[in-house]
Backbone as a printed PyTorch tensor [residue, N CA C, xyz], in Angstrom:
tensor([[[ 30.2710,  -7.7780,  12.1990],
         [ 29.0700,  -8.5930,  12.1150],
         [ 27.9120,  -7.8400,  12.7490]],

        [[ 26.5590,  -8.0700,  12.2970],
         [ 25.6560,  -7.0240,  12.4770],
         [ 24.7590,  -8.0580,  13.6610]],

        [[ 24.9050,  -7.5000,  14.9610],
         [ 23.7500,  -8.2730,  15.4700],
         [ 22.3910,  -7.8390,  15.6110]],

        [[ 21.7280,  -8.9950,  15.1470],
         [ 20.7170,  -9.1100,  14.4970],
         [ 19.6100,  -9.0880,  15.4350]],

        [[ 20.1010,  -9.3560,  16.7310],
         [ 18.8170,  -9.4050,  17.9700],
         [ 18.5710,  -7.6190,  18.5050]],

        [[ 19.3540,  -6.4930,  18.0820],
         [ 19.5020,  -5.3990,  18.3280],
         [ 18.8130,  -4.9510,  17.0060]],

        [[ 18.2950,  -5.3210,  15.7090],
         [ 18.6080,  -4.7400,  14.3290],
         [ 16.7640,  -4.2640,  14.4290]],

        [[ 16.3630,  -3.1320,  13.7210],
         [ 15.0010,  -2.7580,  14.2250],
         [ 14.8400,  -2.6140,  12.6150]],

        [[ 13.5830,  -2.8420,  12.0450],
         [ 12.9930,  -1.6590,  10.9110],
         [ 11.9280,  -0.9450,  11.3590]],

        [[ 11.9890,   0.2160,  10.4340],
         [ 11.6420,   1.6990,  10.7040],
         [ 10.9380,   2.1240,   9.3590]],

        [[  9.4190,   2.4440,   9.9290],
         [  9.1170,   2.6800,   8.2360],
         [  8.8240,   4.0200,   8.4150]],

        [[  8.1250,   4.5100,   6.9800],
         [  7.7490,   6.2600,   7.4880],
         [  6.8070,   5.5040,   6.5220]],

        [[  5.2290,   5.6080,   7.3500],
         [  4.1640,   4.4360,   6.4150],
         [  3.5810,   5.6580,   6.1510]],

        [[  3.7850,   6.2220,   4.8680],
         [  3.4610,   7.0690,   3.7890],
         [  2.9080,   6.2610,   2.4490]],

        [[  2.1880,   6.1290,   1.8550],
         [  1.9670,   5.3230,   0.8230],
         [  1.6100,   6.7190,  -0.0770]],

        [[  2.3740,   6.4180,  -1.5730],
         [  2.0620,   7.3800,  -2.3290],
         [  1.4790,   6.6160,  -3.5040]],

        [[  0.3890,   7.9560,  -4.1400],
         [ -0.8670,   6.9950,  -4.8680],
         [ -0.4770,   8.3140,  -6.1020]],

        [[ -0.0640,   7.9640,  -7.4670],
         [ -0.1380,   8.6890,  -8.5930],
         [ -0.4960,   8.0780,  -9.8200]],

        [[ -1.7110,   8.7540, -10.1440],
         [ -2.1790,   8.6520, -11.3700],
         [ -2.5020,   9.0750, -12.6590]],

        [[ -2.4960,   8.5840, -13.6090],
         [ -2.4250,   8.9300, -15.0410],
         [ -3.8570,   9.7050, -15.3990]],

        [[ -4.1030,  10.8890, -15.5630],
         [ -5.5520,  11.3850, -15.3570],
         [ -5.6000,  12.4780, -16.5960]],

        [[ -6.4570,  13.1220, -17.1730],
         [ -6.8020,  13.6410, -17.9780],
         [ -6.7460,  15.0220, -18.0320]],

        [[ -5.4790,  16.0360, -18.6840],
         [ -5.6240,  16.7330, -18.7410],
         [ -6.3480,  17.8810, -19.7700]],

        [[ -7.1480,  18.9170, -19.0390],
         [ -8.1010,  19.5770, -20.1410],
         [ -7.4760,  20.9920, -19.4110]],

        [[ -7.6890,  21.8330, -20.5340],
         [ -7.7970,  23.4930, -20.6130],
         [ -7.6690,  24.1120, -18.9600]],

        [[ -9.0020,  24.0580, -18.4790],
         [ -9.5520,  24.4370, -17.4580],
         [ -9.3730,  23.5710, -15.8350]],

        [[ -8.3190,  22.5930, -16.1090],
         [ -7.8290,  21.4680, -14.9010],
         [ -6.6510,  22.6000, -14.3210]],

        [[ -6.7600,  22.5610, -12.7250],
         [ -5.4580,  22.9950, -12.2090],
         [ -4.8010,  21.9950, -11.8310]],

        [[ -3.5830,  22.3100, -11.5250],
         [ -2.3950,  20.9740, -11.5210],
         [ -2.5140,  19.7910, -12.1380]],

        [[ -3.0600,  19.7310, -13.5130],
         [ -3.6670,  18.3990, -14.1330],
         [ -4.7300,  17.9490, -13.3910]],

        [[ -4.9350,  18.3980, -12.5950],
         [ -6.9110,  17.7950, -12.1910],
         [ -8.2740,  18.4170, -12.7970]],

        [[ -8.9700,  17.4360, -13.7800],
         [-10.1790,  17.7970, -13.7580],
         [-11.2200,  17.3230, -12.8530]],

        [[-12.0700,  18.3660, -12.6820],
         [-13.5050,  17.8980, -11.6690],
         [-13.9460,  16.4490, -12.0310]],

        [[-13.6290,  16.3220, -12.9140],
         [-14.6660,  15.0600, -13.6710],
         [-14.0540,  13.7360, -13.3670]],

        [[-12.3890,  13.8120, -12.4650],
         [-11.2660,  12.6090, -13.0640],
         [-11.4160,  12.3220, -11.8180]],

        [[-11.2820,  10.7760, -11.5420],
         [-10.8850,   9.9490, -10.0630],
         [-10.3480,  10.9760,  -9.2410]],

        [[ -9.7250,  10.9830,  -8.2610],
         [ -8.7400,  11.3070,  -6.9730],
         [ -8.9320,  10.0760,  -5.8340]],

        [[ -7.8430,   9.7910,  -6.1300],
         [ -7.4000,   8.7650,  -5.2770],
         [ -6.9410,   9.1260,  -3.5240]],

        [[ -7.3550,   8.8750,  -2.3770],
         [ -6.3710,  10.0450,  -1.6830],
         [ -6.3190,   8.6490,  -0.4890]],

        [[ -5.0490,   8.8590,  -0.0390],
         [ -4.7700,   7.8260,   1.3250],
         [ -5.3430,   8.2340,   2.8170]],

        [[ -6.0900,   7.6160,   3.0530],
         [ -6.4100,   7.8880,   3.9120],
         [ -6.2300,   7.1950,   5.5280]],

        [[ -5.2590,   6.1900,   5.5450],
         [ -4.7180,   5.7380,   6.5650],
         [ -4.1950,   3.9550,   6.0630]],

        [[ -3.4130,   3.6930,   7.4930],
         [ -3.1850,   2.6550,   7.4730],
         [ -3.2290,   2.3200,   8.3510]],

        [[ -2.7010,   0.3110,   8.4720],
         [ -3.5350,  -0.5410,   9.6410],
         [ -2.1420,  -1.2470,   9.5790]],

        [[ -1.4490,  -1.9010,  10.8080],
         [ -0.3360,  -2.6950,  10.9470],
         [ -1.0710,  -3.5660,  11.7480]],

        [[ -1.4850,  -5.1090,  10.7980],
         [ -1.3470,  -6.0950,  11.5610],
         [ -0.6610,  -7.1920,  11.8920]],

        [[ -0.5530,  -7.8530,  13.2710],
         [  0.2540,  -9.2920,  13.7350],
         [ -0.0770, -10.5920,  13.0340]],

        [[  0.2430, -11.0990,  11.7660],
         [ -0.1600, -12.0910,  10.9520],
         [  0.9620, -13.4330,  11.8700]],

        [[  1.6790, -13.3250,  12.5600],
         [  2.4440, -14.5500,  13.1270],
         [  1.3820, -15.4040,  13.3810]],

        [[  2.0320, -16.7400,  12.9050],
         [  1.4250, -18.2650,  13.0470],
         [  0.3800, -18.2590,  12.1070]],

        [[ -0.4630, -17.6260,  11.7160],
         [ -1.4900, -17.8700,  10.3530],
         [ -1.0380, -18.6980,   9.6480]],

        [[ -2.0460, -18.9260,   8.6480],
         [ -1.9140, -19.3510,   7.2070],
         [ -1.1730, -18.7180,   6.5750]],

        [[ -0.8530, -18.7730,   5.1800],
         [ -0.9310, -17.5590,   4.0260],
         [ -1.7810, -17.1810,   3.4120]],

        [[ -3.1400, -17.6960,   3.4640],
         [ -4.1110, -17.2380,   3.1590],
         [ -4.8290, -16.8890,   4.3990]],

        [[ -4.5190, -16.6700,   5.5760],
         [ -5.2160, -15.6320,   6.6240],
         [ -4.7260, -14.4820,   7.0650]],

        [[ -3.3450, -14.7080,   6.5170],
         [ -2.2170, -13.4260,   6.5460],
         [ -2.7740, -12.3800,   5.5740]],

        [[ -3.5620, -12.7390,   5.0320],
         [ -4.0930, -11.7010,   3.9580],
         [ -4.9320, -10.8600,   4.5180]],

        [[ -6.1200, -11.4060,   4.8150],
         [ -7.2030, -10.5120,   5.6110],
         [ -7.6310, -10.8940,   7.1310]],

        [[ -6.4490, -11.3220,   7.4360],
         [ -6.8220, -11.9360,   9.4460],
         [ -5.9680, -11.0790,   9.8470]],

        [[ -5.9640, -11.4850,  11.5420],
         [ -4.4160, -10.9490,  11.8220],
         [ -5.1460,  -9.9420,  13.6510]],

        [[ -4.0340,  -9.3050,  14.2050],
         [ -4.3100,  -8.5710,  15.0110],
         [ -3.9890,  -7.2050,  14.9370]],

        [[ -5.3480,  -6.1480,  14.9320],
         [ -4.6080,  -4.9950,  15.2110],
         [ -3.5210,  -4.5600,  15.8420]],

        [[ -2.4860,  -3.5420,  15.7140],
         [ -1.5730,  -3.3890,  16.3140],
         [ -1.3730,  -2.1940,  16.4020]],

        [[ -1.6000,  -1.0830,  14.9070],
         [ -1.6520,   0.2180,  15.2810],
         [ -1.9780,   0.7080,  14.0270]],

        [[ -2.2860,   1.7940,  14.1070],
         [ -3.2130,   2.8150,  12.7580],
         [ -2.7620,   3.6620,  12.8590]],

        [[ -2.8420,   4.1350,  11.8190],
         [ -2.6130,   5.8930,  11.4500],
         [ -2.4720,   6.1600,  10.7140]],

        [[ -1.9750,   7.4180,   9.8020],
         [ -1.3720,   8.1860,   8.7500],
         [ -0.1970,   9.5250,   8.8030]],

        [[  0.5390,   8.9830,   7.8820],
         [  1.6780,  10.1740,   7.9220],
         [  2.3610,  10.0260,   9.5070]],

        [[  2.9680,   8.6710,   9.7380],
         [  3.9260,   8.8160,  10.9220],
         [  4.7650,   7.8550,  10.8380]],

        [[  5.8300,   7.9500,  11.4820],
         [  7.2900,   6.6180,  11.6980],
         [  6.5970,   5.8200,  12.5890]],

        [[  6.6880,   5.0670,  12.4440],
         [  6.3450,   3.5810,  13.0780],
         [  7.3890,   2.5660,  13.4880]],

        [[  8.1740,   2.1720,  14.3970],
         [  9.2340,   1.3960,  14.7510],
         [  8.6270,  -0.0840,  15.0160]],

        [[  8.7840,  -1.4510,  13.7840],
         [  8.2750,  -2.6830,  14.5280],
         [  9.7070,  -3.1720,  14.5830]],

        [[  9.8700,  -4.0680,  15.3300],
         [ 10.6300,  -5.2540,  15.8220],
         [ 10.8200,  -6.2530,  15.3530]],

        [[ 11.1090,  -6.5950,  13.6830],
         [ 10.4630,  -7.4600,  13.0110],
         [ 11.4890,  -8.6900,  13.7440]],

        [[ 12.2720,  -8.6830,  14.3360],
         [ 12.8090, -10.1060,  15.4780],
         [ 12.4750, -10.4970,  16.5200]],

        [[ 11.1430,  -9.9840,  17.1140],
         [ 10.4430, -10.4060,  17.8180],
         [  9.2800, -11.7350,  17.7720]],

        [[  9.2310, -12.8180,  17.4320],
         [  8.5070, -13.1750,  17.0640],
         [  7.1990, -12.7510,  16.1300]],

        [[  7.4840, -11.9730,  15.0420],
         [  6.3950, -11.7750,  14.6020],
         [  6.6210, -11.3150,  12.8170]],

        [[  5.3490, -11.6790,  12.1920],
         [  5.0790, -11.4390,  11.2280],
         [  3.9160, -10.3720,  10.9740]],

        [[  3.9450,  -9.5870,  10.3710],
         [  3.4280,  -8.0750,  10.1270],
         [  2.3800,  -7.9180,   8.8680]],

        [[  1.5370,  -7.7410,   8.4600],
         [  0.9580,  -6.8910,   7.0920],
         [  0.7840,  -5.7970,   7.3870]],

        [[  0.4680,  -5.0010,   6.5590],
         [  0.7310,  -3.5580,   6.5820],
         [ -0.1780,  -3.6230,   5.3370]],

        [[ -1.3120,  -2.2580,   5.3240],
         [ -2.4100,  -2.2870,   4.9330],
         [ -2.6910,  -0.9070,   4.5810]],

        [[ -2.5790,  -0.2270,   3.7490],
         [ -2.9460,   1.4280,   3.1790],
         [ -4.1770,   1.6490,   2.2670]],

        [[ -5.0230,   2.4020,   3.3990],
         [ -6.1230,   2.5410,   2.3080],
         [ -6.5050,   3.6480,   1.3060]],

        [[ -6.8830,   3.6570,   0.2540],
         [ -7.1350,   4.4250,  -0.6540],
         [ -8.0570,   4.6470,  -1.1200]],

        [[ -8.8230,   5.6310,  -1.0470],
         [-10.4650,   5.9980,  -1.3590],
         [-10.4980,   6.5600,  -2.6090]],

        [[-11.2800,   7.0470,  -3.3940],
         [-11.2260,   7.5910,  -4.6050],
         [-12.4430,   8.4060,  -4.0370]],

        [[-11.8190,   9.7930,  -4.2350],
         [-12.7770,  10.9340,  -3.5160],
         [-12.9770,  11.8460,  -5.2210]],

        [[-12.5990,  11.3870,  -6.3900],
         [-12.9750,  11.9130,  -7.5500],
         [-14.6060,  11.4170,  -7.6800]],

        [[-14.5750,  12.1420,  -9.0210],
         [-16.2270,  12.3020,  -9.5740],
         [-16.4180,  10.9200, -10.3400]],

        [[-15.4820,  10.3990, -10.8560],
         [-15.3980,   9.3840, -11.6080],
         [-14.5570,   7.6780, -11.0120]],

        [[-14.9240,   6.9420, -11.7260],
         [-14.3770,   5.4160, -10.9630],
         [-12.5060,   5.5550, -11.6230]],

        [[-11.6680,   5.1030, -10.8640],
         [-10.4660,   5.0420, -10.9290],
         [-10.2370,   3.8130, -12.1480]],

        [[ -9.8880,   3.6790, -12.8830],
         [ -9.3560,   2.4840, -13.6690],
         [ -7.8470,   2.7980, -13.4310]],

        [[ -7.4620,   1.4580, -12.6060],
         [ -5.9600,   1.4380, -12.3210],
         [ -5.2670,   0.7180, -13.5950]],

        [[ -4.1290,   1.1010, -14.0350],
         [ -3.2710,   0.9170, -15.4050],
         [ -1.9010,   0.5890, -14.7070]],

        [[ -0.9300,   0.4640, -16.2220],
         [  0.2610,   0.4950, -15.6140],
         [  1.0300,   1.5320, -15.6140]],

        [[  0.0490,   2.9780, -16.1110],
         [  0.6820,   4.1390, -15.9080],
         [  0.4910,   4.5920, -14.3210]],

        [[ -0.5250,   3.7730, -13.7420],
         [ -0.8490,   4.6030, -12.1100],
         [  0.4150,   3.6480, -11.1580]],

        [[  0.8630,   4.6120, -10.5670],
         [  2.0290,   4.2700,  -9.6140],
         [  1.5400,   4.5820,  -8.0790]],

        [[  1.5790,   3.1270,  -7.6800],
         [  1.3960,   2.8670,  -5.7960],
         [  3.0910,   2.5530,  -5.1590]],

        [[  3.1900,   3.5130,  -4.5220],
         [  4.5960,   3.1310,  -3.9610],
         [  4.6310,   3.0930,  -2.4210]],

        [[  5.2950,   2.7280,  -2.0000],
         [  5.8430,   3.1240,  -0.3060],
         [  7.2480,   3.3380,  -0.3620]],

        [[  8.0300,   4.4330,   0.4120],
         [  9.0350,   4.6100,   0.2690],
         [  9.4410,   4.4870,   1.4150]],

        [[ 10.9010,   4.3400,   2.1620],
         [ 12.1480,   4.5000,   2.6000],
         [ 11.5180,   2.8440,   3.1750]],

        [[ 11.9210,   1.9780,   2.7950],
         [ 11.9830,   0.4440,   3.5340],
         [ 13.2340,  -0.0170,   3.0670]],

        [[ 14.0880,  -0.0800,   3.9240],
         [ 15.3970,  -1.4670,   3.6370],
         [ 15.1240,  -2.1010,   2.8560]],

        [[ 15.9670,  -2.5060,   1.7660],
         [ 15.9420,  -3.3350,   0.7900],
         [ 16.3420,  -4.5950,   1.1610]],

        [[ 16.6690,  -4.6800,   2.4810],
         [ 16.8370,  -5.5570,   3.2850],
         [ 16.1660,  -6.8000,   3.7310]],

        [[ 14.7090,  -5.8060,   3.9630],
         [ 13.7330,  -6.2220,   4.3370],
         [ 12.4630,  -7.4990,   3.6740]],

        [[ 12.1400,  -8.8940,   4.4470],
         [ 11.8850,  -9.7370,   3.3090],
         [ 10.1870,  -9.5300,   3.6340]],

        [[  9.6040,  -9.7470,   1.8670],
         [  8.3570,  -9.3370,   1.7520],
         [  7.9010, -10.7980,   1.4360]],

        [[  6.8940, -11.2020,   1.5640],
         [  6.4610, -12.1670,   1.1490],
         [  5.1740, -11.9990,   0.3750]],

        [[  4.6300, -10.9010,   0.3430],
         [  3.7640, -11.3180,  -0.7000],
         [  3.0340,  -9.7780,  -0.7430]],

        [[  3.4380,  -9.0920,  -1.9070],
         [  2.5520,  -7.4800,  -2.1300],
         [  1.1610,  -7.7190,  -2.9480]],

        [[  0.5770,  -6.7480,  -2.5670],
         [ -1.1450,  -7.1600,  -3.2890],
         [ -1.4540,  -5.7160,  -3.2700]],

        [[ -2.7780,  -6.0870,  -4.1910],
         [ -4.0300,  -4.5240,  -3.5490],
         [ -5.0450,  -5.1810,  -3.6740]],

        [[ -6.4370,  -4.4860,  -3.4550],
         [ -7.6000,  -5.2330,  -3.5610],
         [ -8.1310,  -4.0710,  -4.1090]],

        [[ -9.0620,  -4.4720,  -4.8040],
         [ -9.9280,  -3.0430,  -5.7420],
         [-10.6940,  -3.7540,  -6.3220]],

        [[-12.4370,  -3.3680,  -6.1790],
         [-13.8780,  -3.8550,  -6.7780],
         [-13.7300,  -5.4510,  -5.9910]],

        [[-13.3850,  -5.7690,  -5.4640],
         [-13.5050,  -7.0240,  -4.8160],
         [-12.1940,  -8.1050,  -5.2150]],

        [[-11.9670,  -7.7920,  -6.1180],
         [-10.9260,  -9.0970,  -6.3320],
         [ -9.1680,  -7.8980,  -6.0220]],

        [[ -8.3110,  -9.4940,  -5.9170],
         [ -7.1150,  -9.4020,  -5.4040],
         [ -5.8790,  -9.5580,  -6.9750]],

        [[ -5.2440,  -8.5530,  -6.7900],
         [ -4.0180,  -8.3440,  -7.6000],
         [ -3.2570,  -8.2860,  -7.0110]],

        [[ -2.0490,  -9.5070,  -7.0980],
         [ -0.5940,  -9.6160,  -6.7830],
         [  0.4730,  -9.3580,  -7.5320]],

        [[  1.2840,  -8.9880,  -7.1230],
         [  2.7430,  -8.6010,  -7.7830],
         [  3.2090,  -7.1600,  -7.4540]],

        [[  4.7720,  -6.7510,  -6.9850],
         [  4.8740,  -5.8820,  -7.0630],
         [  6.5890,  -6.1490,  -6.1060]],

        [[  7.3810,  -5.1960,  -6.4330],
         [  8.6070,  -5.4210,  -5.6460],
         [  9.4860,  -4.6130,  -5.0890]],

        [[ 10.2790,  -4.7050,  -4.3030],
         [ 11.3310,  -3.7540,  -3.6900],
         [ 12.3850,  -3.6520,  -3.8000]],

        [[ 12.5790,  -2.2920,  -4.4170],
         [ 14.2510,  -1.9230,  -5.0970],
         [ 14.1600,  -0.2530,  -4.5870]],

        [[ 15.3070,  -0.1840,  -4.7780],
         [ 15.9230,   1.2410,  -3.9170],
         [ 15.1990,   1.2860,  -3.0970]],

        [[ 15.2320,   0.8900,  -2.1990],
         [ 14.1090,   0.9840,  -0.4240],
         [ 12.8960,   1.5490,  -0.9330]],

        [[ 11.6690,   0.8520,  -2.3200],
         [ 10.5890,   1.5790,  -2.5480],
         [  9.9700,   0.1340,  -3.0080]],

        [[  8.8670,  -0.0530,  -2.3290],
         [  7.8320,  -0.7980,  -2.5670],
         [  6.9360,  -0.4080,  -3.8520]],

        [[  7.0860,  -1.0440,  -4.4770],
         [  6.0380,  -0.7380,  -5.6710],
         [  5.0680,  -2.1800,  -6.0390]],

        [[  3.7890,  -1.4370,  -6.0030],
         [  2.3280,  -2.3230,  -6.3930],
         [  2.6640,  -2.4340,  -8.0690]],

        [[  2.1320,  -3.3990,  -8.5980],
         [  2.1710,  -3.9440,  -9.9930],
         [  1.0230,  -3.4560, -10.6990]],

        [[  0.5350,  -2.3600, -10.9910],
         [ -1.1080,  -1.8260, -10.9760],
         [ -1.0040,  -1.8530, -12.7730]],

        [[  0.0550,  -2.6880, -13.5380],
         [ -0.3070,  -3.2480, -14.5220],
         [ -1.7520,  -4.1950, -14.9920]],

        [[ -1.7820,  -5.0150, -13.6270],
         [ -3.0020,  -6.0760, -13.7860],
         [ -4.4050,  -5.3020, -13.5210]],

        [[ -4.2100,  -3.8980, -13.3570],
         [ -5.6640,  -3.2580, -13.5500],
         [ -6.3370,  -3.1350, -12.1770]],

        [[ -7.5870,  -2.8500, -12.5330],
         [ -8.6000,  -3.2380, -11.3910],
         [ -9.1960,  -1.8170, -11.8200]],

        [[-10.2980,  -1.6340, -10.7670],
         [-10.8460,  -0.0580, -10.6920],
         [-11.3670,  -0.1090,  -9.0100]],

        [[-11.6530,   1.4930,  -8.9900],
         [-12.4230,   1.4840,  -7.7440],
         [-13.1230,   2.7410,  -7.8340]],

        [[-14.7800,   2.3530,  -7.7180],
         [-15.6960,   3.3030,  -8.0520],
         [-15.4000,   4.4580,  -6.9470]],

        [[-16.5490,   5.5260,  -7.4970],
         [-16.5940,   6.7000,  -6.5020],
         [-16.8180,   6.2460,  -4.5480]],

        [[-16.0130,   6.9950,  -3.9040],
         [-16.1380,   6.6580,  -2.5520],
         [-15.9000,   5.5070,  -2.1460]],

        [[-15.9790,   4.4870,  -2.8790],
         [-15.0860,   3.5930,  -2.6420],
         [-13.4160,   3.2820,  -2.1650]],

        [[-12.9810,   2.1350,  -1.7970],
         [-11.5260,   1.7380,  -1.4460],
         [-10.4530,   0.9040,  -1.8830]],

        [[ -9.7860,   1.1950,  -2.1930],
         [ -8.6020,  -0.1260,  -2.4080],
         [ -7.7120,  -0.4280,  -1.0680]],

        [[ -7.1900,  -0.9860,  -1.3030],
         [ -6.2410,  -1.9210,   0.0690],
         [ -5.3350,  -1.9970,  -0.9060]],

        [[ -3.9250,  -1.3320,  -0.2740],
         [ -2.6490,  -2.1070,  -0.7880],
         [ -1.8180,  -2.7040,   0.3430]],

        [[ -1.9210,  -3.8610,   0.0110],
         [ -0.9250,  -4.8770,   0.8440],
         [  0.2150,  -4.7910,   0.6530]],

        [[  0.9720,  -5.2940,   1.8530],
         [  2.2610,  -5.9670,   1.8840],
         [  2.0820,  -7.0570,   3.2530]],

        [[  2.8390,  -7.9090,   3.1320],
         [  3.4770,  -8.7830,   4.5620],
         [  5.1570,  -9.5040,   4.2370]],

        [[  5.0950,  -9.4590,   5.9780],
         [  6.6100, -10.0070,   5.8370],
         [  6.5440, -11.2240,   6.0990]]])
């Protein structure tokens, strides 16, 4: 029997951003000058315990930031978590997200219960998205865009 007051998750909060982009002649690695680039540029872990579900979205308490590191929460501590990755589009052009562009997060327990994945892009909110083989995947079927220098937010909470 697994006790559960000892049991930790462990993420490696990497969010990977790939997109369907236009290849021409003169593009290296499939990039043209002219096409979006999407690039991550950090994330935000906040304390959503006791909220709403609609303040769990954009409330909450800082807890810690960064990019490209393991992060150990306690999810049996009293608490409920969002987790927040941002994504800028540092291309020449506005991103139109499809269902060829793939937002993932990888190595999370499949264990682990999500209650509600999102992104935000041009202002409005797109939900759906799920976890299989320990990989979070955004639903970036329902579209959206995000102009030059601009951001998206991809959500999760537990």
């Amino acid at each position: 029997m697994v006790d559960l007051n000892a049991l930790r998750i462990c993420f490696i909060l990497l969010l990977f951003v790939c997109c369907s982009l236009s290849v021409s002649a003169g593009s290296i690695f499939g990039y043209d000058s002219g096409d979006p680039l999407p690039n991550v540029t950090g994330y935000r872990v906040f304390d959503v315990s006791g909220l709403s579900t609609s303040e769990k979205r954009d409330s909450g308490q800082l807890v810690h930031s960064g990019l490209n590191e393991t992060v150990n929460i306690d999810k049996l501590s009293q608490g409920d978590y969002r987790f927040s990755f941002t994504v800028i589009n540092e291309g020449a052009s506005t991103w139109q997200l499809t269902s060829q562009d793939e937002l993932f997060h990888d190595n999370v327990p499949d264990t682990w219960t999500r209650k509600q994945t999102y992104y935000n892009a041009s202002g409005s909110t797109f939900f759906g998205g799920n976890l299989s083989g320990n990989r979070i995947n955004w639903d970036t079927s329902q579209g959206g865009s995000v102009d030059v220098g601009q951001e998206a937010l991809c959500r999760v909470y537990s």
